[in-house]
LUMKOLGU-270449 format. One record per atom (N, C-alpha, C): atom name; x, y, z. Coordinates in steps of 0.2 Angstrom, whole numbers, padded with zeros to 4 digits, m for minus. Layout:
BEGIN
atomo; xx; yy; zz
CA; X; Y; Z
...
# end
This chain:
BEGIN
atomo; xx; yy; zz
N; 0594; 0371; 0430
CA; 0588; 0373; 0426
C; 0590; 0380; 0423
N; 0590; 0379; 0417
CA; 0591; 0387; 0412
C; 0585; 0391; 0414
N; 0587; 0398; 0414
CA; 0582; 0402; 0416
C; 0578; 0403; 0412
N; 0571; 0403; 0417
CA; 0563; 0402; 0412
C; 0562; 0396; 0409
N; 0566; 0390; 0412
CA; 0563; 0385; 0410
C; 0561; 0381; 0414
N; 0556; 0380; 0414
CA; 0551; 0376; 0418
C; 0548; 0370; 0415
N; 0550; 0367; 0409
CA; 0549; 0360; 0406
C; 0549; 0357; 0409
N; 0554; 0354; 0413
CA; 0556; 0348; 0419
C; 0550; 0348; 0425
N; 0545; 0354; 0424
CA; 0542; 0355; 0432
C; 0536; 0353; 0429
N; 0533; 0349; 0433
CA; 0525; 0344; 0432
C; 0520; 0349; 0436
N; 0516; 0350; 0433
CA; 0510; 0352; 0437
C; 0506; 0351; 0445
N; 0506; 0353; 0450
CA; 0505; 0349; 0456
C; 0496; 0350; 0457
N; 0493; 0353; 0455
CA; 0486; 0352; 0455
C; 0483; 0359; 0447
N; 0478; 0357; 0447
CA; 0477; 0359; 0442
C; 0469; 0365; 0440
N; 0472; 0369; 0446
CA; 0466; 0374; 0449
C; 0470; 0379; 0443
N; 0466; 0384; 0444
CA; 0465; 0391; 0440
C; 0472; 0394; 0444
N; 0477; 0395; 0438
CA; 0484; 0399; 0440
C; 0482; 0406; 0439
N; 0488; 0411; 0446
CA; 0488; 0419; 0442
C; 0494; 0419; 0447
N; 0498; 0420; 0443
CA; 0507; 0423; 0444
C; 0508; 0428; 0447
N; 0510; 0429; 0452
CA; 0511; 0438; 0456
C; 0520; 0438; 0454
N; 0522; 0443; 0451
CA; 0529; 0442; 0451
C; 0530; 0449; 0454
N; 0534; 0448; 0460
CA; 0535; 0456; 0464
C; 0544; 0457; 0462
N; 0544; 0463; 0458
CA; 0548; 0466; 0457
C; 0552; 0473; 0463
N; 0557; 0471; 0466
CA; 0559; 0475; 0470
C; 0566; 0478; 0474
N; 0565; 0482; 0474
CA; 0570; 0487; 0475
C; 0575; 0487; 0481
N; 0582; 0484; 0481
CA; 0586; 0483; 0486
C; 0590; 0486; 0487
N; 0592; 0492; 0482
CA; 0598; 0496; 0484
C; 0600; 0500; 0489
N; 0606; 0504; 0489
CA; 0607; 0507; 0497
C; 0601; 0510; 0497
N; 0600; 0514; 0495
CA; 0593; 0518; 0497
C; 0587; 0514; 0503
N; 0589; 0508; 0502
CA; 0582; 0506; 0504
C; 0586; 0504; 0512
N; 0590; 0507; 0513
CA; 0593; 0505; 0518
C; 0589; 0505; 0526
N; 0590; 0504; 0529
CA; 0588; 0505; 0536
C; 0580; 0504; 0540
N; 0576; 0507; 0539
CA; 0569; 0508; 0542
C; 0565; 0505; 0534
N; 0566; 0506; 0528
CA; 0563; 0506; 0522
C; 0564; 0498; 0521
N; 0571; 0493; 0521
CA; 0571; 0487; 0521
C; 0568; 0484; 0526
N; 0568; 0485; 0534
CA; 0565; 0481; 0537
C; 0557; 0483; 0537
N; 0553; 0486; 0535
CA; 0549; 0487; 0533
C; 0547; 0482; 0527
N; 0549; 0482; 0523
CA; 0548; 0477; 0518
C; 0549; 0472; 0518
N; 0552; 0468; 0522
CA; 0555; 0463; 0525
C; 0548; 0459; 0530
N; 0547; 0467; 0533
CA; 0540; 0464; 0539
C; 0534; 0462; 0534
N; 0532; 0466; 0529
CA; 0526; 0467; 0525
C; 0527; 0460; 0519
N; 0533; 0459; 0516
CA; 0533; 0452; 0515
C; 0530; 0448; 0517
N; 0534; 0445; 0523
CA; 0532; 0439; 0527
C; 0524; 0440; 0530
N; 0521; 0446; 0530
CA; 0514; 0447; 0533
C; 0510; 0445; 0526
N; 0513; 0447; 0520
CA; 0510; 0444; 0514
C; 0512; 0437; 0513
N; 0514; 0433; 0515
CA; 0516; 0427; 0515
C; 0511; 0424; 0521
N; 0510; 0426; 0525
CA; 0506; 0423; 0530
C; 0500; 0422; 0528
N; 0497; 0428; 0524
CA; 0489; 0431; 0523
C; 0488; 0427; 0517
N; 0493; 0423; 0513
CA; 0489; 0422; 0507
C; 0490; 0412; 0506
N; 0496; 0410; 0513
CA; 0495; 0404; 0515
C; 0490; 0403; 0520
N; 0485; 0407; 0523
CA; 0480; 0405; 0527
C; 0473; 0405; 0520
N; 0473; 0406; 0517
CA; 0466; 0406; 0513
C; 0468; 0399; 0507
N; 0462; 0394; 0508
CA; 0463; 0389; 0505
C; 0463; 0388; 0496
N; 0458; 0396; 0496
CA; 0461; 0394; 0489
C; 0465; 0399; 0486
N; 0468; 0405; 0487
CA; 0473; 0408; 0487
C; 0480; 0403; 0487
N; 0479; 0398; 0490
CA; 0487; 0396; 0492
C; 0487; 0390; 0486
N; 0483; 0389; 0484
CA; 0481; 0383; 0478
C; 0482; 0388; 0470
N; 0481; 0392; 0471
CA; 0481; 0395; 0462
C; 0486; 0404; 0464
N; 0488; 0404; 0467
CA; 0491; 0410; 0467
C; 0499; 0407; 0466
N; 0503; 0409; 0461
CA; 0510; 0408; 0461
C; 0513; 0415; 0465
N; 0519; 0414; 0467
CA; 0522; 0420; 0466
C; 0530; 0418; 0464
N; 0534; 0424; 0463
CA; 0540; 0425; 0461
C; 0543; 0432; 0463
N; 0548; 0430; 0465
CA; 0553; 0436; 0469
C; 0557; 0438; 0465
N; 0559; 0445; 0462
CA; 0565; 0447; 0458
C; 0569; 0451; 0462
N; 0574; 0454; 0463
CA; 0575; 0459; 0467
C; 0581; 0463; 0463
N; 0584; 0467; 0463
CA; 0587; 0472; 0458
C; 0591; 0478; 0461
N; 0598; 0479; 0461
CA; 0603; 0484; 0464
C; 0606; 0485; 0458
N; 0613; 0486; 0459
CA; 0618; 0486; 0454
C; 0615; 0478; 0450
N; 0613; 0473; 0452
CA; 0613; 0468; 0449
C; 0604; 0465; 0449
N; 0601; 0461; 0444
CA; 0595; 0458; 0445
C; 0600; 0450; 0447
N; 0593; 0449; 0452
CA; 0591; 0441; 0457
C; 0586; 0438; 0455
N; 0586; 0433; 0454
CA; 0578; 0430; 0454
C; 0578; 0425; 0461
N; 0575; 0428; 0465
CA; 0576; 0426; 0473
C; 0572; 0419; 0474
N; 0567; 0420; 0471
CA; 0561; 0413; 0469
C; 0557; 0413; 0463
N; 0556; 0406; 0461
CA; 0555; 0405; 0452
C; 0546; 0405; 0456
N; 0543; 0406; 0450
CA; 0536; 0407; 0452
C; 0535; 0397; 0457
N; 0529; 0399; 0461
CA; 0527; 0393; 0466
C; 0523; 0395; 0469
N; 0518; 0389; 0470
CA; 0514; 0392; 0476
C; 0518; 0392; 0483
N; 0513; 0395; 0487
CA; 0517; 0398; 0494
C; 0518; 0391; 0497
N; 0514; 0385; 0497
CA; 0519; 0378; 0502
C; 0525; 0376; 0501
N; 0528; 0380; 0493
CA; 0532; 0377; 0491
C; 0541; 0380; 0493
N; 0538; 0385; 0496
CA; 0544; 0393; 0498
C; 0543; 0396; 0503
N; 0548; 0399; 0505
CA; 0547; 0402; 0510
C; 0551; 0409; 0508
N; 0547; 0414; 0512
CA; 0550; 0419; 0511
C; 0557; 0423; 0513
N; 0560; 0426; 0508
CA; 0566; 0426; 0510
C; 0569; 0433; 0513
N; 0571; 0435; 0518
CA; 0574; 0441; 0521
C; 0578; 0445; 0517
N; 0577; 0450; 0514
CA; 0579; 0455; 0509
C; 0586; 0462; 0514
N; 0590; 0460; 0510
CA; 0596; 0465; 0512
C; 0597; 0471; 0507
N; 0600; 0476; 0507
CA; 0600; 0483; 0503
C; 0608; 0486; 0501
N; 0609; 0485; 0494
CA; 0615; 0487; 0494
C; 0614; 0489; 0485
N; 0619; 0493; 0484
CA; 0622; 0495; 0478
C; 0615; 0500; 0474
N; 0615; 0500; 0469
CA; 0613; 0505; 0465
C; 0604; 0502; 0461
N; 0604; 0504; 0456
CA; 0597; 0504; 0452
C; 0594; 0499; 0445
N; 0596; 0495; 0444
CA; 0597; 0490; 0439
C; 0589; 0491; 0437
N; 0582; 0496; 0437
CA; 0576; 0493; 0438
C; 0575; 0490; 0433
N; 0575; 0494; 0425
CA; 0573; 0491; 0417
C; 0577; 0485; 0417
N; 0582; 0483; 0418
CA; 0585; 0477; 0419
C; 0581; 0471; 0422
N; 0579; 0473; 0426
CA; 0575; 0467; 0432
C; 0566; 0468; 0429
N; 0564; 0473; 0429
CA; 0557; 0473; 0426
C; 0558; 0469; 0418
N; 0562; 0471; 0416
CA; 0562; 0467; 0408
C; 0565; 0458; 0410
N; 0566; 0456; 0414
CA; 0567; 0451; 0415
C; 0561; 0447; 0418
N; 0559; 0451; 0424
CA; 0550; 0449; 0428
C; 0546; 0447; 0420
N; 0547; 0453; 0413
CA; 0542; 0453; 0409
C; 0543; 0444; 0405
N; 0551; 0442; 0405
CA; 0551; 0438; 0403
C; 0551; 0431; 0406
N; 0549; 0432; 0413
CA; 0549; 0424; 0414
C; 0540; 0425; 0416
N; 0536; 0430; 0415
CA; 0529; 0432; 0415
C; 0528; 0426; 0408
N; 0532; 0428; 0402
CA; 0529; 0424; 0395
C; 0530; 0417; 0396
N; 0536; 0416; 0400
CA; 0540; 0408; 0398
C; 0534; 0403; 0405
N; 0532; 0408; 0410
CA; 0527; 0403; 0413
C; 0522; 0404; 0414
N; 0519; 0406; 0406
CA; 0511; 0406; 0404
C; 0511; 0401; 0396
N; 0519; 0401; 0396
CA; 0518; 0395; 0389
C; 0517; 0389; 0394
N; 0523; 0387; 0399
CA; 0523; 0384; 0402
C; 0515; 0379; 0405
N; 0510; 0385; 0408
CA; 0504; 0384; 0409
C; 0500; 0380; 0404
N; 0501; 0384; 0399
CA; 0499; 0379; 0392
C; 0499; 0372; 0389
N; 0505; 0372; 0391
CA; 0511; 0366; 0390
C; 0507; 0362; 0394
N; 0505; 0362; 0402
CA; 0504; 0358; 0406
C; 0496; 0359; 0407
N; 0493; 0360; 0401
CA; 0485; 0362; 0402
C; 0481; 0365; 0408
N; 0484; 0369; 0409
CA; 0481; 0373; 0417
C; 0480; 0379; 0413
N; 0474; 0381; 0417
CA; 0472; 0388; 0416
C; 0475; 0394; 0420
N; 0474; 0398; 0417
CA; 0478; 0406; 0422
C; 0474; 0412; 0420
N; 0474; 0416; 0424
CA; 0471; 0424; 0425
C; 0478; 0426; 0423
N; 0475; 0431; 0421
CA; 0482; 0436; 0418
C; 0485; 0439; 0425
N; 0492; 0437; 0423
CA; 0499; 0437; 0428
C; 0499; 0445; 0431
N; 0502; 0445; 0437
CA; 0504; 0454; 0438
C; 0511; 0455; 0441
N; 0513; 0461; 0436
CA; 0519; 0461; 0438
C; 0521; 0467; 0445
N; 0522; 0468; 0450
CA; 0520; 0472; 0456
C; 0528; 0476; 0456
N; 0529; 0482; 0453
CA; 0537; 0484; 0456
C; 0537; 0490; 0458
N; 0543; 0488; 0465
CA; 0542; 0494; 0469
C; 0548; 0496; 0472
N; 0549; 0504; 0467
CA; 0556; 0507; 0470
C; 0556; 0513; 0473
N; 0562; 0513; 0475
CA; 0562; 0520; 0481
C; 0567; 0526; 0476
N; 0572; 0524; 0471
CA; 0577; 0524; 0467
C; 0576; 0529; 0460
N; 0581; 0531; 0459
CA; 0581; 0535; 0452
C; 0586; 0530; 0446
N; 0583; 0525; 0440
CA; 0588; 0519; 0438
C; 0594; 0524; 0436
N; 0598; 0520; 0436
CA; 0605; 0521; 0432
C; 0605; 0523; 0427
N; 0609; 0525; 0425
CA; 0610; 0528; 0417
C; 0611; 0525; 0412
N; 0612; 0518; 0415
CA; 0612; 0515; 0408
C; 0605; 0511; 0407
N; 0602; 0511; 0410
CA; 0595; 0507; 0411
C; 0589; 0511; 0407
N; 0588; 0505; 0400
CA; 0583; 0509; 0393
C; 0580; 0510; 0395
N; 0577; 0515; 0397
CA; 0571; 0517; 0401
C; 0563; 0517; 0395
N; 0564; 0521; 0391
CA; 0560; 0524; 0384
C; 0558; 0515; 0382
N; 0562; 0512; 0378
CA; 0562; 0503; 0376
C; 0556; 0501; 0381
N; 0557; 0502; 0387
CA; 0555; 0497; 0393
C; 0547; 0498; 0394
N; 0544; 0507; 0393
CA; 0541; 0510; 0393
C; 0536; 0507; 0387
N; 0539; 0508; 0382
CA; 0533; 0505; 0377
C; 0535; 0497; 0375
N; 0538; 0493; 0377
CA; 0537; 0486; 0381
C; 0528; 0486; 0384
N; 0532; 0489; 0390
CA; 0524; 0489; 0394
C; 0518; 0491; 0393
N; 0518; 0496; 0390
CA; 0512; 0499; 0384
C; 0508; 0492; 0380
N; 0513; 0491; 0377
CA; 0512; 0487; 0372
C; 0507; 0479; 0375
N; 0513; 0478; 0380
CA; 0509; 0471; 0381
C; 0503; 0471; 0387
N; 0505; 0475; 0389
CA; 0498; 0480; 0395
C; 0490; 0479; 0391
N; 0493; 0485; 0383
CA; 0486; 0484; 0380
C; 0482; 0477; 0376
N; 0490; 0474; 0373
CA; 0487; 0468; 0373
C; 0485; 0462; 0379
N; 0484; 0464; 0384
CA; 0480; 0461; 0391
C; 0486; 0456; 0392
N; 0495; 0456; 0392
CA; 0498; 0449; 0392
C; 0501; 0450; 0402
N; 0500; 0455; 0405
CA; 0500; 0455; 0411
C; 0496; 0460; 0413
N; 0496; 0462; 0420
CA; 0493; 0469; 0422
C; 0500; 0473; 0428
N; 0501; 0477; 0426
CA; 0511; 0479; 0430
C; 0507; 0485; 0434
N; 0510; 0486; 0439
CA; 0508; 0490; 0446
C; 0515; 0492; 0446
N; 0518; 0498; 0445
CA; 0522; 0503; 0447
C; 0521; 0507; 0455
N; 0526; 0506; 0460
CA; 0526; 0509; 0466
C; 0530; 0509; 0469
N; 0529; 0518; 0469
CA; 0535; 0523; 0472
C; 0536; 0521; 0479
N; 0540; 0520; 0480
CA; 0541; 0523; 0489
C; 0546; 0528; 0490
N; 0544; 0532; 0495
CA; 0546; 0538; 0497
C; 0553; 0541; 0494
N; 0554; 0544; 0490
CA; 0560; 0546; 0486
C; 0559; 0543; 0480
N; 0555; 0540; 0477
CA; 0557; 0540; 0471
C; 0554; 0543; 0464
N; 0558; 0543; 0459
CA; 0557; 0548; 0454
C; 0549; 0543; 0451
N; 0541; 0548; 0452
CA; 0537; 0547; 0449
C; 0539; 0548; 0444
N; 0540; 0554; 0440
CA; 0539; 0554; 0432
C; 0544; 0548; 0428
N; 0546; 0543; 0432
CA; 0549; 0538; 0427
C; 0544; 0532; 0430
N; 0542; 0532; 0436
CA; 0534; 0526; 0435
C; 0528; 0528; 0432
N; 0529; 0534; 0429
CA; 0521; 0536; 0426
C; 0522; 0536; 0420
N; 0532; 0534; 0417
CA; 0531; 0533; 0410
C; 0533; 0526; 0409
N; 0534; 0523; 0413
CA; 0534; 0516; 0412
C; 0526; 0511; 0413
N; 0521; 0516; 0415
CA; 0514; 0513; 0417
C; 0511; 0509; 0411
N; 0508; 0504; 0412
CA; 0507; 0502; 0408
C; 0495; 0503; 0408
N; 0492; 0499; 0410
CA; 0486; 0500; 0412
C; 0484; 0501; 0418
N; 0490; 0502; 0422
CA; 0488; 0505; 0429
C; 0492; 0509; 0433
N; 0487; 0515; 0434
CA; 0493; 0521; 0437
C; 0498; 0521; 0443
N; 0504; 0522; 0442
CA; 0508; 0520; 0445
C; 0504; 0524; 0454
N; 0506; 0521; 0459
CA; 0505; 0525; 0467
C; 0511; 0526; 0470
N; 0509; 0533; 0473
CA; 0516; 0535; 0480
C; 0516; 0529; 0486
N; 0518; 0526; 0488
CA; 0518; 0524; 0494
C; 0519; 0529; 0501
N; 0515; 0528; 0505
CA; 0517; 0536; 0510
C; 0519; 0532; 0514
N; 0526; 0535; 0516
CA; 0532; 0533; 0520
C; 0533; 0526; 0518
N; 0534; 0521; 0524
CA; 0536; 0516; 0524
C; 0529; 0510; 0525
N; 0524; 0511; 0522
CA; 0517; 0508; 0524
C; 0519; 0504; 0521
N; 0523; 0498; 0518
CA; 0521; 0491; 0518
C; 0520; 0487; 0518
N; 0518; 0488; 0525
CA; 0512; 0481; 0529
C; 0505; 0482; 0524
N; 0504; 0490; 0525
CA; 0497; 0491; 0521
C; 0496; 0490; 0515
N; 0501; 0490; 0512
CA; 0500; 0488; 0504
C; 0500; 0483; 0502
N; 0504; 0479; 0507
CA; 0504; 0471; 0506
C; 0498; 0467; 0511
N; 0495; 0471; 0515
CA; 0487; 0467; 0515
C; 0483; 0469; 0509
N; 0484; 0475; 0507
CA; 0480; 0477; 0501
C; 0482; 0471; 0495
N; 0488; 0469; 0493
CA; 0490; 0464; 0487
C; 0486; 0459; 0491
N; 0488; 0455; 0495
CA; 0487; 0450; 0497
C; 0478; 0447; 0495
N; 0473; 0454; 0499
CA; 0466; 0454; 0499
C; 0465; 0454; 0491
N; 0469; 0459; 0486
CA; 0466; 0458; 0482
C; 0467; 0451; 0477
N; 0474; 0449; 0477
CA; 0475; 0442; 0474
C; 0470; 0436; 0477
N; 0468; 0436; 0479
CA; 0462; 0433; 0484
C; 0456; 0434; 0479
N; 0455; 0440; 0477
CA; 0450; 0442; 0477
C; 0449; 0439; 0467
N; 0456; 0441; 0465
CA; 0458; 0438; 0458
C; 0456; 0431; 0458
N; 0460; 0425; 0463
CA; 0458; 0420; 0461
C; 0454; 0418; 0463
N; 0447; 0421; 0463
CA; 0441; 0419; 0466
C; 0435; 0419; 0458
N; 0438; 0424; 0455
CA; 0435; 0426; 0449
C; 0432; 0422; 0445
N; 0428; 0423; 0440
CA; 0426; 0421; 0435
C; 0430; 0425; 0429
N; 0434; 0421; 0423
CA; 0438; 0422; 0417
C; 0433; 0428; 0414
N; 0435; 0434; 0413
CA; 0432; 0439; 0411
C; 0429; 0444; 0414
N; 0424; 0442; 0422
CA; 0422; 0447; 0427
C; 0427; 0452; 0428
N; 0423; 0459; 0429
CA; 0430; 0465; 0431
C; 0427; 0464; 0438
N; 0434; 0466; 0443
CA; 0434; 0465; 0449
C; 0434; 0470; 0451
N; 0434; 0474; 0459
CA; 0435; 0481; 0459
C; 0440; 0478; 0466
N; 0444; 0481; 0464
CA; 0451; 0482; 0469
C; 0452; 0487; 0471
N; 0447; 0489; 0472
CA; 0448; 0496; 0473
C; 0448; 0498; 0483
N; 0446; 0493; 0487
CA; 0445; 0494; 0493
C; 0452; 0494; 0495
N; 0454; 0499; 0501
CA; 0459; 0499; 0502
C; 0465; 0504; 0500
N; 0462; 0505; 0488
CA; 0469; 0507; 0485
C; 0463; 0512; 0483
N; 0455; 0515; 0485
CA; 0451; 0519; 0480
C; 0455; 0525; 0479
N; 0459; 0528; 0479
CA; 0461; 0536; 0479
C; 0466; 0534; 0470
N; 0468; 0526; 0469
CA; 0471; 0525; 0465
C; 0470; 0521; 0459
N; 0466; 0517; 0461
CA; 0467; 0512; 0456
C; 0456; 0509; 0454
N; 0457; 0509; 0448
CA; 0450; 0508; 0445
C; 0448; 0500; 0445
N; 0442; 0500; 0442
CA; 0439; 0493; 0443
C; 0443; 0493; 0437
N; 0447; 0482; 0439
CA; 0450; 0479; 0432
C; 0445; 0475; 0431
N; 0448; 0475; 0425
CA; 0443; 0467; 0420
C; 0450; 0462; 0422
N; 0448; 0455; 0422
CA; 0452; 0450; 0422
C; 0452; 0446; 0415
# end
């Protein structure tokens, strides 16, 4: 299958979609205590969102990963249909490369949606680096990318730092939510936090603002969906 086509793929039930595509950061930096960490907090988010019946029914995700090179580790699916993968740490910073990729298979599997007359809550793109990108990675381009399709409501993008990485380049890639530090290697915590909150997403009514804020309040405001 060509990348970002999902023609060939039938719809398996036809509950309310919302696409979580986690964007993340494998290179050496992440090496040692930072990868198994992530690794641990994954699979705990994979557990918490296959135990709630209807989370595991309307919730997609998709796995990008990004060093010297972008991966797409798994195409969006609900959780029966994947299992989570064990993430390794090598090579350098590819981020805009791999965030501009996440943005386009975000467009290709909401036409898709459409195509197959299923409804969806606005997708979220979740990227989390520890890294400073490479220098050839259009940083400025990507930034108002995000901007743009942020204010026209075409996803909702969460930028997050973990321990060493350069804020001043998540806080100009921000699109309608302010990028957060990760403190230390909390993981586990941020991904109970995602998991409660995408729960709490596909539980919504089309237009109710939700308050996500239990958990992240130091950071993040009440969303509209």
């Amino acid at each position: 299958m060509a990348k970002n086509d999902f023609s060939a793929e039938a719809a398996e039930n036809y509950e309310q979609k919302c696409l979580c595509v986690l964007v993340l950061d494998v290179s050496g930096s992440m090496l040692g205590t930072p990868i198994n960490e992530l690794n641990k907090g994954l699979k705990d988010f994979y557990e918490e969102i296959s135990s709630d019946a209807t989370t595991s029914q309307r919730l997609e995700v998709s796995l990008i990963t990004f060093s010297h090179i972008v991966k797409t580790l798994q195409e969006p699916a609900l959780v029966e249909n994947f299992s989570m993968p064990t993430l390794t740490a090598s090579g350098s910073t590819a981020l805009a490369n791999a965030v501009n990729q996440a943005i386009d298979m975000v467009a290709a599997r909401k036409q898709w949606y459409k195509d197959t007359n299923q409804n969806y809550y606005r997708p979220w793109i979740i990227l989390m680096t520890d890294g400073e990108p490479n220098e050839d990675q259009d940083i400025s381009t990507l930034a108002q990318r995000i901007q743009d399709d942020t204010k026209n409501k075409r996803y909702a993008f969460l930028p997050i730092g973990v321990e060493g990485a350069n804020m001043k380049i998540l806080n100009q890639i921000k699109g309608n939510i302010p990028p957060m530090k990760l403190q230390g290697t909390k993981f586990g915590s941020f991904f109970k936090w995602l998991s409660a909150s995408m729960g709490t997403v596909v539980s919504a009514e089309e237009g109710q603002t939700v308050d996500l804020t239990k958990g992240a309040d130091d950071w993040m405001a009440a969303f509209t969906i």
